[in-house]
DRENKE-565000 format. One line per 8 residues: number of its first residue (from 1); for each residue x, y, z of C-alpha. Coordinates in steps of 0.05 Angstrom, whole numbers. Layout:
BEGIN
NUM> X:Y:Z | ...
end
This chain:
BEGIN
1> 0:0:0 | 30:69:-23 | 44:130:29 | -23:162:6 | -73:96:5 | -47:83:78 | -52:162:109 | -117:159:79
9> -132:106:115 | -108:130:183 | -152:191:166 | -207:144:161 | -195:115:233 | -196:175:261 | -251:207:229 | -289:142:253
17> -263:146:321 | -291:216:322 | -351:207:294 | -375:136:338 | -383:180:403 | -455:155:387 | -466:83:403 | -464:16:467
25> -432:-47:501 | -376:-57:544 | -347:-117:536 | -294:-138:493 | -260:-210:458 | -216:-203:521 | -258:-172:583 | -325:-177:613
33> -365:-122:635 | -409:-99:710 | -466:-48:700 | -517:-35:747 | -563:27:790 | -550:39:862 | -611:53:898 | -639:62:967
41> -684:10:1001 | -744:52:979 | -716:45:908 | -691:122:897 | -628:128:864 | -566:152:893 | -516:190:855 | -445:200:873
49> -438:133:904 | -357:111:905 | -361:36:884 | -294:-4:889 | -281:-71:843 | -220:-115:878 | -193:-163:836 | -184:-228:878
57> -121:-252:839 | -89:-191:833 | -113:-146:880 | -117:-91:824 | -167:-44:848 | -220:-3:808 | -262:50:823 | -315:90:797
65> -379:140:817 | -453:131:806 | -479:175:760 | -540:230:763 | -582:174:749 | -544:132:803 | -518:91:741 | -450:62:744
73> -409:19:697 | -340:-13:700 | -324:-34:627 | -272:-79:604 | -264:-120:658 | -210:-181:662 | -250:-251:676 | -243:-277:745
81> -268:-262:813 | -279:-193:849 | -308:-170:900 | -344:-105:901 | -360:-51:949 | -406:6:942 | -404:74:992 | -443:128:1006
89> -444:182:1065 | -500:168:1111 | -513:92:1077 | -477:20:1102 | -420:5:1064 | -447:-61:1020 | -404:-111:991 | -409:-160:941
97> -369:-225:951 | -349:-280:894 | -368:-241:839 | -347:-282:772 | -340:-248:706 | -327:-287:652 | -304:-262:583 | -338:-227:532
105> -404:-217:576 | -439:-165:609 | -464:-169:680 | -539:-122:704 | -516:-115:786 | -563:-74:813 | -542:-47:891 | -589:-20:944
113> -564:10:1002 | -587:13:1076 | -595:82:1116 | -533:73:1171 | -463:91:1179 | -411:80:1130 | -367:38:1182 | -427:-14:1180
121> -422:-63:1128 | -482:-100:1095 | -455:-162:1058 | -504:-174:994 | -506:-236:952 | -510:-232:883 | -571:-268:852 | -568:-312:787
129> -617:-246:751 | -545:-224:744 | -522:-276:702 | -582:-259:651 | -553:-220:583 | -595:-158:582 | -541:-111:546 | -545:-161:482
137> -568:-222:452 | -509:-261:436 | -526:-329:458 | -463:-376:476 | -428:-406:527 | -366:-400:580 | -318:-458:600 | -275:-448:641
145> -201:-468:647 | -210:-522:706 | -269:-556:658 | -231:-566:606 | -190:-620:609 | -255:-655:640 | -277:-645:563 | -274:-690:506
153> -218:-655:465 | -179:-718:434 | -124:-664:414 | -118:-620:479 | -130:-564:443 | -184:-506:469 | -210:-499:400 | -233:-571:396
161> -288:-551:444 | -318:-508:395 | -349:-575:372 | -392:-590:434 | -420:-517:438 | -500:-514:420 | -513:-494:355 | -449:-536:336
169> -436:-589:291 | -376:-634:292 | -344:-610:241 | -350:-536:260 | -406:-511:226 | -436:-456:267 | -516:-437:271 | -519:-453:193
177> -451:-420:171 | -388:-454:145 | -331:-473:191 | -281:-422:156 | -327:-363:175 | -314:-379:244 | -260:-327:288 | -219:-344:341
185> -185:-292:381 | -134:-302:430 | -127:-242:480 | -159:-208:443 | -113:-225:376 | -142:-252:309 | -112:-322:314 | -148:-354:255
193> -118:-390:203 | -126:-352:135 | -107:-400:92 | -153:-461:110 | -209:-427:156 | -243:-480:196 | -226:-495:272 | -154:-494:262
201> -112:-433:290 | -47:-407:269 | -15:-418:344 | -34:-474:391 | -80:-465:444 | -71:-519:500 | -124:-521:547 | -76:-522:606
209> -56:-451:581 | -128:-427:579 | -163:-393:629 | -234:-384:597 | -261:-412:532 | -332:-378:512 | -368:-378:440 | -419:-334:419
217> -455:-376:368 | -516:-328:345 | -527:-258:340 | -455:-225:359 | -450:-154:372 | -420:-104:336 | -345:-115:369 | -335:-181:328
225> -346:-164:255 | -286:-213:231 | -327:-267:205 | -409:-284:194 | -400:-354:236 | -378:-370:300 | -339:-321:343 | -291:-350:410
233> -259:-310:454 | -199:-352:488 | -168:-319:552 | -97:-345:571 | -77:-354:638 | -49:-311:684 | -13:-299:750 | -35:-292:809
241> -19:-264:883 | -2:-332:896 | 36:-380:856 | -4:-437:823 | 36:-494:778 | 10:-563:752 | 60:-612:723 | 20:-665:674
249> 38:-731:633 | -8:-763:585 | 6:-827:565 | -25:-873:510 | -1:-937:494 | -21:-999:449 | -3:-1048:500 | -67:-1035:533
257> -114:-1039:466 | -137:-1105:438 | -103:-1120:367 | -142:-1113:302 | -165:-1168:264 | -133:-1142:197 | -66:-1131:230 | -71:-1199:254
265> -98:-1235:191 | -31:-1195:145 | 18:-1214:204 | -6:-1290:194 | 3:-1294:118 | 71:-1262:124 | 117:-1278:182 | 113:-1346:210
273> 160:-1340:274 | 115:-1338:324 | 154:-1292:368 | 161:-1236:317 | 93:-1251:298 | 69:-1232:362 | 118:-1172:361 | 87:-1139:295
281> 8:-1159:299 | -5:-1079:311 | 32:-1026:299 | 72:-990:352 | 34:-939:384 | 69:-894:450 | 35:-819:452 | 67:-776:507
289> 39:-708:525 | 72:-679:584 | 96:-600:611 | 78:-559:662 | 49:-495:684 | 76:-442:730 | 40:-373:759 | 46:-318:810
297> 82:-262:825 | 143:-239:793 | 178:-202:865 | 140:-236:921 | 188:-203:973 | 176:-131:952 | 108:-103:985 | 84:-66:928
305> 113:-101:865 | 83:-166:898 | 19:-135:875 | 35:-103:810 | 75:-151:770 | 59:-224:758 | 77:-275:709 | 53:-341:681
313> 93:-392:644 | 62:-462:601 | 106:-518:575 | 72:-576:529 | 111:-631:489 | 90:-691:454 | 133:-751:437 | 92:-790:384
321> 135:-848:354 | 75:-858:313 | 69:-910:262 | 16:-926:210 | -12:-988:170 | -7:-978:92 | -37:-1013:35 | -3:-1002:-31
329> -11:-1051:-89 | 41:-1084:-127 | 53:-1130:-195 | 41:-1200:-191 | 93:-1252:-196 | 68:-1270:-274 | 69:-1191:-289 | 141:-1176:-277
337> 157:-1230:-320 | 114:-1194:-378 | 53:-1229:-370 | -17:-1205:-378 | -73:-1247:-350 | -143:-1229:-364 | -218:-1270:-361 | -267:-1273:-414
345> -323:-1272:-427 | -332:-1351:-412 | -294:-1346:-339 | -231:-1373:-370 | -167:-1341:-348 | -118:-1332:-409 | -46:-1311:-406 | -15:-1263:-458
353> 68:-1267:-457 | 79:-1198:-494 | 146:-1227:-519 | 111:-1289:-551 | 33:-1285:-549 | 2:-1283:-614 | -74:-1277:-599 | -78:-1209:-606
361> -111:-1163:-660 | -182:-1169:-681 | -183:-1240:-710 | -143:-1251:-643 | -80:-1279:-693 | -24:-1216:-687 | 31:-1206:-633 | 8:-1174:-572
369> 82:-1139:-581 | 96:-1135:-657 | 176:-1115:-629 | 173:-1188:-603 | 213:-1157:-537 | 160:-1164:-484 | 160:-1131:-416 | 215:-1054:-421
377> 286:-1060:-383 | 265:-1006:-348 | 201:-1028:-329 | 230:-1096:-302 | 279:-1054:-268 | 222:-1017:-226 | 189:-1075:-216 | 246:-1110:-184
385> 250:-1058:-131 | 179:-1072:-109 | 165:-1127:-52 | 119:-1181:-60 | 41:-1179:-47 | 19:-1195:21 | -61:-1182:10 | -89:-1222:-44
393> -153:-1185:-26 | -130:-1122:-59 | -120:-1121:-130 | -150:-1145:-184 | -117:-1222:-164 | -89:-1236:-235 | -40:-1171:-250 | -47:-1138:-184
401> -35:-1152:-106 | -38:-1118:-52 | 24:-1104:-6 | 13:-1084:73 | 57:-1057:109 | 71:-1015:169 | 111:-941:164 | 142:-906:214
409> 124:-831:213 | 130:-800:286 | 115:-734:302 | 145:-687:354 | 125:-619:373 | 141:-559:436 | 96:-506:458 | 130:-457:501
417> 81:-397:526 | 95:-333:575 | 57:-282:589 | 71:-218:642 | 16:-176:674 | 38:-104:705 | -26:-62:740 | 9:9:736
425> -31:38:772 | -114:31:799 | -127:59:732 | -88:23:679 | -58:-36:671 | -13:-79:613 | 9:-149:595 | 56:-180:545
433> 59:-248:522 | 98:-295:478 | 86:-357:450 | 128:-405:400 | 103:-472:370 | 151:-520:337 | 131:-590:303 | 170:-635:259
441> 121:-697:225 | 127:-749:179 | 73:-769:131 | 47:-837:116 | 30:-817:38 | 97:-807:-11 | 127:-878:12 | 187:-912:-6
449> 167:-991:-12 | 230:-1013:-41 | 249:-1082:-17 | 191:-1089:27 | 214:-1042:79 | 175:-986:83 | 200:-917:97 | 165:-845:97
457> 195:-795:39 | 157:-739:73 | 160:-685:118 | 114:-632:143 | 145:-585:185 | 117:-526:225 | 135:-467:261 | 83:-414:299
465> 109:-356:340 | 63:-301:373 | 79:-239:401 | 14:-199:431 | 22:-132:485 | -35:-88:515 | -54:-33:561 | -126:-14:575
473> -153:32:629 | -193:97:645 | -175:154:597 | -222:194:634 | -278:178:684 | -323:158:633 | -285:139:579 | -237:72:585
481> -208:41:530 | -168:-15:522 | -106:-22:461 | -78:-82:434 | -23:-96:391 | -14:-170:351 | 44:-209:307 | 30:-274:292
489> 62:-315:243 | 59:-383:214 | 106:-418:165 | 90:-495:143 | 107:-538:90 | 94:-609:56 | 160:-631:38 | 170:-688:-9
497> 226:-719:-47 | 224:-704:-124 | 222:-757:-161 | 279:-738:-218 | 316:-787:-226 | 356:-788:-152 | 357:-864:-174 | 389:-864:-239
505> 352:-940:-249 | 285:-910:-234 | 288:-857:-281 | 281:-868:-361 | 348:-897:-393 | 401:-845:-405 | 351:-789:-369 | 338:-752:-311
513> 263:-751:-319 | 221:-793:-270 | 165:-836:-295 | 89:-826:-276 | 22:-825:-307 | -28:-774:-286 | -82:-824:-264 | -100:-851:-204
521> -76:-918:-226 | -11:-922:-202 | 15:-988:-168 | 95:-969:-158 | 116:-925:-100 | 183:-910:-93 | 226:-861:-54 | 186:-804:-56
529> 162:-840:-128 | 239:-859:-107 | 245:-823:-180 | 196:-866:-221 | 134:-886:-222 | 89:-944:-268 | 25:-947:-280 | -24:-1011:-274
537> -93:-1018:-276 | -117:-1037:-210 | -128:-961:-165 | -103:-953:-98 | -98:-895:-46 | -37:-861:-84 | -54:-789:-93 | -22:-768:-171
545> -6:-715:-131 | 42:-749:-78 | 109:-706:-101 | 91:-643:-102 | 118:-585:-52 | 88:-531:-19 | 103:-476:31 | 65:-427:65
553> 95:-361:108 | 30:-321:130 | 33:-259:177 | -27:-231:214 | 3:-164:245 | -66:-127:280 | -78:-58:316 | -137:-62:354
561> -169:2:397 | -228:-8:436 | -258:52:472 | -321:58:528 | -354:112:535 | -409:120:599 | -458:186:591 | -520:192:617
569> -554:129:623 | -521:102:554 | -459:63:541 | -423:74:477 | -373:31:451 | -333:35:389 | -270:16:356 | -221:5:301
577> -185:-60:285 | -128:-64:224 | -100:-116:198 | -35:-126:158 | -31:-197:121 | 28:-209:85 | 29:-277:52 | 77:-326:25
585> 67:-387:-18 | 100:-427:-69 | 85:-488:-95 | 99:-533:-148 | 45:-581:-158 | 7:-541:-214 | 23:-592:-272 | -2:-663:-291
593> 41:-711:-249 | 48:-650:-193 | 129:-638:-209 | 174:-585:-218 | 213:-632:-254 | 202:-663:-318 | 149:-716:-315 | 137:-770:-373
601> 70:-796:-382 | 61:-873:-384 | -11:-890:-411 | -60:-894:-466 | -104:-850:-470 | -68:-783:-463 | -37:-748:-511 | -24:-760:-579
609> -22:-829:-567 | -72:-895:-558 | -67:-971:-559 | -84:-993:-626 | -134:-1048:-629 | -83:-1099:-659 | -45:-1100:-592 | -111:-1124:-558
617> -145:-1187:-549 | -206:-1191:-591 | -270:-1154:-545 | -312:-1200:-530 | -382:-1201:-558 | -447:-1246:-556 | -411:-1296:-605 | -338:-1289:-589
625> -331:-1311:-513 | -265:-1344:-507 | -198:-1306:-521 | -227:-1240:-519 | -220:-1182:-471 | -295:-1161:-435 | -307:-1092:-469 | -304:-1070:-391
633> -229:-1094:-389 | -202:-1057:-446 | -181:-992:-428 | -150:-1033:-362 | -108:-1079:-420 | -91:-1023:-462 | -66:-986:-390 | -32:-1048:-368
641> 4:-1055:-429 | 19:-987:-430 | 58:-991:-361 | 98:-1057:-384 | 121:-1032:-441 | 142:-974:-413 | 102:-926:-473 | 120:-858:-453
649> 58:-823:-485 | 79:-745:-469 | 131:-717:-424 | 98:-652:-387 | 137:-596:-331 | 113:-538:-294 | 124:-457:-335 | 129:-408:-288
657> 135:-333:-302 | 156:-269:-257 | 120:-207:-238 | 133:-178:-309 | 110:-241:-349 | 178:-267:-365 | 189:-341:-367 | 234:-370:-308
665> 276:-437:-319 | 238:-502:-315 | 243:-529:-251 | 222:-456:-218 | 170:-467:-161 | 100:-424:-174 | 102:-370:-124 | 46:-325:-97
673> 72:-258:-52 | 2:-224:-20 | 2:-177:17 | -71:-149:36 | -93:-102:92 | -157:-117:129 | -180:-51:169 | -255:-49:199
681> -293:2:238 | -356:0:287 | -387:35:343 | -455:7:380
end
């Protein structure tokens, strides 16, 4: 954005910011809200009342007068307990004990005083009226930190509890809206993933670093206008006067789980020691979640900073030497020698040997391979690196089998999380946190299956740091405001081995160019398509996509001002929140085979080129039933025969230009730099 577009738009803020001095609510994404009329016991209202809210963590203290009206109002309150006391000359002092505010809601306490002296103290107890929205109509709910981990939330993570909210549906669909159009904020910070939407969020949120959890999940007011869905307002946790820690371990492991009967039923086909048998029947599974939590104040010996400064700190690891069961399928035994086997239309199963079989053509009396040289080099060569079938219920039993196996793709992650809270003074107070999230994962999809020991050729890495600061206080005695400053950023990546040729014998002869086929009929897997790649005609779970690379660096940098202001018997609230999203993605996955490299095409029916008909078994028809291919079968033949062969139909690679158009070297990754600002104004 130029120097002009961007004053222009701080013009814009300001001339809002001016102009809202109209409108009503005091709560925020990060603070709750007490309103209320002090009265006498005959109902009349009594102005110039002194009312005092104590914080009961912090002992931060906030005052405030009743008004002509004998109104009062303390907005932007932290969640947690108070207690609150209200005085008057010539009226007993009354006090309000184990007063909870919770986030993002607005309390109705209504006081009435008793004729006495001041020194006398009437304790009142507030009622559950107070509880009861009457400043809005959001409808949602509050967890709090202690409840959550008595929650289902299989991943430990607040956001999960989004699911079980009313209104809800398990996938995160909100009161009728799509899961992407929900927000999360975090302290008041826009943590929601731009690029996918949905539940996720761009830094963790543990629920042993959480103090209060609430969604509003119909009719939000004017404060959230980020998205049309869902909106949850996480509050971390904080320190206290006194000093709170938890040290956790959560451990999962498949020595208390009952094995699966297709683990066991693959195990018995293939290993026949009983002992390793017994070993290998499931695969490994040991999940470790484990840290601590620490809170309290930050110089307990010095009388005032005891009270003043506090601090928090959240530690959260998981070992996960996870391992998954895979399925891939493989040639038969009568394939790699260059053998086709097909039924007709009678139920007999015939065998075509490419390098001798003459029952090809439409009389069924021409060479299946007119070259008379059967089954490629190269071919044979890929198929040698492939272990034998395990499964004979997967494939298509004559060409095709299916190959179990069991991967090892752990994952490992650290959450580290601190956040300081400094009351300046009984007016104003700040906090700064910082947060860093750090995973390393293998996949279970781009496999290497060479040999029959299975390996993982892919990575997805992640890192997530968040830096968030904010002061909020009285400006005046009717004006509060609260100011909030955000940087969040996120930077992950699917990282997979190309396949060009790293294996000079599972690339084309004399060639660096791997070999796929652009269909979803692939049967070889090899390191990371281990640089090759054949195509036979039984599908399985291999996405055509398996190689390809992509990276994402996305900022969320916000500015968020939030001001109350209390006149007459009106609260008006309004606001500016800006957004800077800077963006960073490249990819190279937009081309058929999903390559950077070069990719040669193996099959029939792309490209220039087909199977001719005198390469094929006669189809079979209503008179012709034995020696023929089932007109169902024949694009499977000519693909089959394709893939032993080794027919390169078309060779294909990702173009990529720059900013100005001009083309950039084959092998250049696709790259998009955004960079979008996000500003929005309201006042209610």
């Amino acid at each position: 954005m130029g120097y002009r577009k961007f004053f222009s738009l701080l013009v814009l803020v300001a001339v809002a910011v001016l102009m809202a001095v109209y409108e009503a609510q005091a709560q925020t994404a990060t603070t709750g809200a007490i309103v209320g009329t002090v009265t006498d016991k005959n109902g009349a209202v009594v102005s110039g009342a002194e009312l005092e809210l104590v914080s009961t963590a912090t002992n931060q203290v906030v005052k405030t007068k009743s008004n002509d009206d004998g109104q009062y109002t303390f907005p932007s309150v932290l969640p947690g307990g108070y207690t609150l006391s209200v005085v008057k000359a010539g009226f007993r002092k009354a006090t309000i004990n184990q007063l909870k505010i919770d986030v993002s809601k607005s309390y109705t306490l209504p006081v009435a005083l008793e004729i006495g002296e001041v020194q006398q103290t009437v304790e009142v107890t507030a009622t559950a009226g107070i509880e009861l929205q009457t400043t809005d109509s959001t409808v949602g709910n509050v967890i709090a930190g202690k409840e959550m981990p008595l929650l289902p939330a299989l991943t430990r993570q607040a956001n999960d509890l989004l699911r079980i909210q009313p209104l809800s549906t398990p996938g995160g669909e909100v009161a009728g809206s799509r899961n992407d159009q929900t927000t999360i904020t975090l302290d008041g910070i826009d943590i929601t993933n731009q690029s996918t939407g949905g539940l996720g969020t761009v830094i963790p949120i543990p629920i042993d670093s959480i103090e209060e959890f609430r969604v509003g999940v119909a009719n939000p007011n004017a404060s959230f206008g980020r998205g049309a869905g869902g909106q949850a307002s996480v509050i971390s946790r904080r320190g206290t006067n006194d000093y709170h820690g938890l040290l956790f371990w959560y451990h999962q492991n498949d020595n208390l789980n009952a094995a699966t009967w297709t683990a066991k039923r693959t195990i018995a086909q293939t290993v026949t020691d009983p002992k390793v048998r017994a070993k290998q029947q499931e695969p490994e599974l040991k999940d470790n979640r484990f840290g601590f939590r620490l809170g309290g104040p930050v110089l307990p010996w010095s009388d005032s900073w005891s009270k003043k400064l506090f601090f928090f700190v959240n530690y959260e690891g998981r070992r996960f030497p996870r391992t998954t069961q895979i399925l891939r399928v493989v040639p038969t035994d009568s394939l790699r020698q260059g053998i086709l086997r097909f039924r007709d239309a009678s139920g007999t199963v015939n065998s075509y040997d490419l390098k001798t079989s003459k029952a090809c053509g439409p009389n069924g009396d021409l060479a299946c391979d007119p070259r008379g040289l059967g089954i490629s080099p190269v071919v044979t060569n890929l198929f040698r690196n492939l272990p034998a079938g395990n499964d004979p219920t997967a494939g298509d039993g004559f060409n095709t089998i299916g190959f179990r196996g069991i991967v090892t793709n752990p994952l490992n992650n650290n959450y580290y999380n601190s956040r300081f809270d400094y009351n300046v003074n009984d007016k104003w107070r700040a906090d700064f946190a910082f947060r860093y999230f750090g995973e390393v994962a293998e996949g279970a999809g781009l496999l290497d299956i060479r040999g029959g020991n299975v390996k993982s050729r892919e990575s997805l890495p992640t890192r997530q740091n968040m830096i968030s600061a904010g002061v909020s206080g009285l400006i005046t005695q009717n004006l509060s405001g609260e100011f909030r400053f955000g940087w969040v950023r996120t930077r992950t990546a699917l990282d997979r081995l190309r396949p060009n040729g790293s294996a000079a014998e599972l690339a084309l002869a004399g060639t660096e160019t791997g070999i796929t086929n652009g269909q979803s009929h692939v049967a070889l897997d090899l390191g990371a398509r281990g640089g090759a790649q054949s195509i036979l005609s039984e599908p399985i779970d291999v996405d055509t996509q398996l190689a390809r690379k992509q990276s994402n660096d996305n900022k969320n940098i916000q500015w968020n001002a939030d001001l109350n202001w209390v006149r007459g018997s009106h609260t008006w609230q309004f606001g500016t929140h800006v957004r800077w999203l800077p963006t960073l993605h490249r990819r190279d996955d937009k081309v058929l085979g999903a390559l950077g490299a070069l990719v040669a095409q193996i099959d029939s029916d792309l490209g220039p080129f087909s199977m001719p008909n005198t390469v094929r078994p006669p189809t079979c028809t209503a008179t012709v039933t034995r020696n023929c291919i089932p007109a169902a079968d024949v694009q499977t033949w000519n693909r089959t025969l394709a893939s032993v062969l080794g027919v390169v139909d078309n060779v294909s690679v990702l173009a990529v230009r720059d900013g100005q158009l001009k083309p950039l070297p084959f092998g250049e990754t696709l790259e998009s730099d955004t960079k979008l600002w996000a500003p929005e104004m309201y006042w209610q």
